[in-house]
C-alpha positions as CSV (number, residue, x, y, z in Angstrom):
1,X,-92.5,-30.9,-80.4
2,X,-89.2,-31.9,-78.2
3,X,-89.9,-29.4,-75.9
4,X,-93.2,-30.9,-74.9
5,X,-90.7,-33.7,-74.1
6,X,-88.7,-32.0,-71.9
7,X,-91.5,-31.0,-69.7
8,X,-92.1,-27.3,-71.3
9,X,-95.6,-27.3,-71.4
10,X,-96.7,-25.1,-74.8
11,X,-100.4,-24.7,-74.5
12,X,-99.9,-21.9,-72.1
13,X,-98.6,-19.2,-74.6
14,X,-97.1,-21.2,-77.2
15,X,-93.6,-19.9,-77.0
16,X,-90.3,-20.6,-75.2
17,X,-89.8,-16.9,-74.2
18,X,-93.2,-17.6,-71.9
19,X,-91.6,-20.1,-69.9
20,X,-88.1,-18.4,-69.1
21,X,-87.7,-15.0,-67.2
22,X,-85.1,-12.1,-67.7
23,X,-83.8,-11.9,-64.0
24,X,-81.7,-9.2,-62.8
25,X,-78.3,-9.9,-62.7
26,X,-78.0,-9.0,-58.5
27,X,-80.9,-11.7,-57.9
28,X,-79.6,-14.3,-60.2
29,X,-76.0,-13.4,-57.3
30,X,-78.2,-13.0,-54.3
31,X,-79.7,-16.3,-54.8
32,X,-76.9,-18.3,-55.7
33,X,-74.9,-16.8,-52.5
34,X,-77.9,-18.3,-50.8
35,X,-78.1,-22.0,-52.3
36,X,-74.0,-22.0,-52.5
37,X,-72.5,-20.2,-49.8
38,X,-68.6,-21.6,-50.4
39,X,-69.5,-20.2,-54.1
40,X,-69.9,-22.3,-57.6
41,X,-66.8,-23.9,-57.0
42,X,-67.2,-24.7,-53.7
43,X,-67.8,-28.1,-54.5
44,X,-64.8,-28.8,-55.2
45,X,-62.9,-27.7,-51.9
46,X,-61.7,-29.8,-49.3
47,X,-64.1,-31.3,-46.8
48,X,-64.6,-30.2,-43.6
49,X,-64.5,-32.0,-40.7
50,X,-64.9,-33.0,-37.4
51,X,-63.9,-35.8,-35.2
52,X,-66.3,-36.6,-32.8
53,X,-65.5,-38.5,-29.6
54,X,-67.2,-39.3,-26.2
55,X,-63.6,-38.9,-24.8
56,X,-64.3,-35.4,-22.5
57,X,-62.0,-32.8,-24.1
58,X,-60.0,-32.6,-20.7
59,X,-58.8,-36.7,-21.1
60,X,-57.5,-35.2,-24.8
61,X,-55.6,-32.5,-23.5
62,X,-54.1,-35.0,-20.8
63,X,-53.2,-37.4,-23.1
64,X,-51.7,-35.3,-25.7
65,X,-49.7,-33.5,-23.1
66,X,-48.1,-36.6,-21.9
67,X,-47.8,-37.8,-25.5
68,X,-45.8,-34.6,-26.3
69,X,-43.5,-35.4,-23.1
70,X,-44.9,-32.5,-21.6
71,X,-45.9,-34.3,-18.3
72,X,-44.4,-37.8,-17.0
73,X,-46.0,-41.2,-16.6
74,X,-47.5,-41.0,-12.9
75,X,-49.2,-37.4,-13.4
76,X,-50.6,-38.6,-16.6
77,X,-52.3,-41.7,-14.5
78,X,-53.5,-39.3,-11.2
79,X,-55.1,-36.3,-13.9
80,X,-56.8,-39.4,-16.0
81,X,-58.4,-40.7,-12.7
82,X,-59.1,-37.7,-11.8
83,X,-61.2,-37.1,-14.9
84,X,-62.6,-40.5,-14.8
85,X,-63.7,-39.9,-11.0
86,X,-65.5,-36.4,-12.2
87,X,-67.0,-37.6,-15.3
88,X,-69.0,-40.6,-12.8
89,X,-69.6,-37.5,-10.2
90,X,-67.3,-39.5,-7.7
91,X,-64.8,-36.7,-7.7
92,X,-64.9,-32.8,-6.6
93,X,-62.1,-30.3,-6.9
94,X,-61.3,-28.7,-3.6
């Protein structure tokens, strides 16, 4: 018996139809909505991701302002103190 092999055990009723169910088509969909909520294929998608840094947001903002030329040199230097002095509670805005 290759079932008993396969881990089906036989003694119980002696037949295969015993061991499976006849589920309703909306449970067998409500259940796999639950186990795979980006769907069967959702597997294969993309990761997704997120960079996490201990840089505070603000210092990003900063920085990718000045990188995009959007502010110069020096007020890059005064906001990155700035955030510097806050994040050690040296600094309070007035």
């Amino acid at each position: 018996m290759s079932v008993n092999w396969t881990g089906h055990d036989a003694t119980s009723g002696g037949a295969m139809r015993d061991w499976y169910d006849n589920p309703n088509v909306r449970d067998v969909l409500k259940e796999q909505i639950e186990t795979l909520p980006h769907g069967a294929t959702g597997f294969l998608s993309p990761p997704k991701y997120e960079i996490v840094s201990d840089i505070p947001k603000d210092a990003t903002v900063v920085l990718s302002a000045y990188l995009k030329g959007e502010i110069g040199t020096l007020v890059f230097m005064e906001q990155v103190e700035r955030l510097r002095l806050a994040h050690m509670g040296l600094y309070t805005k007035k």
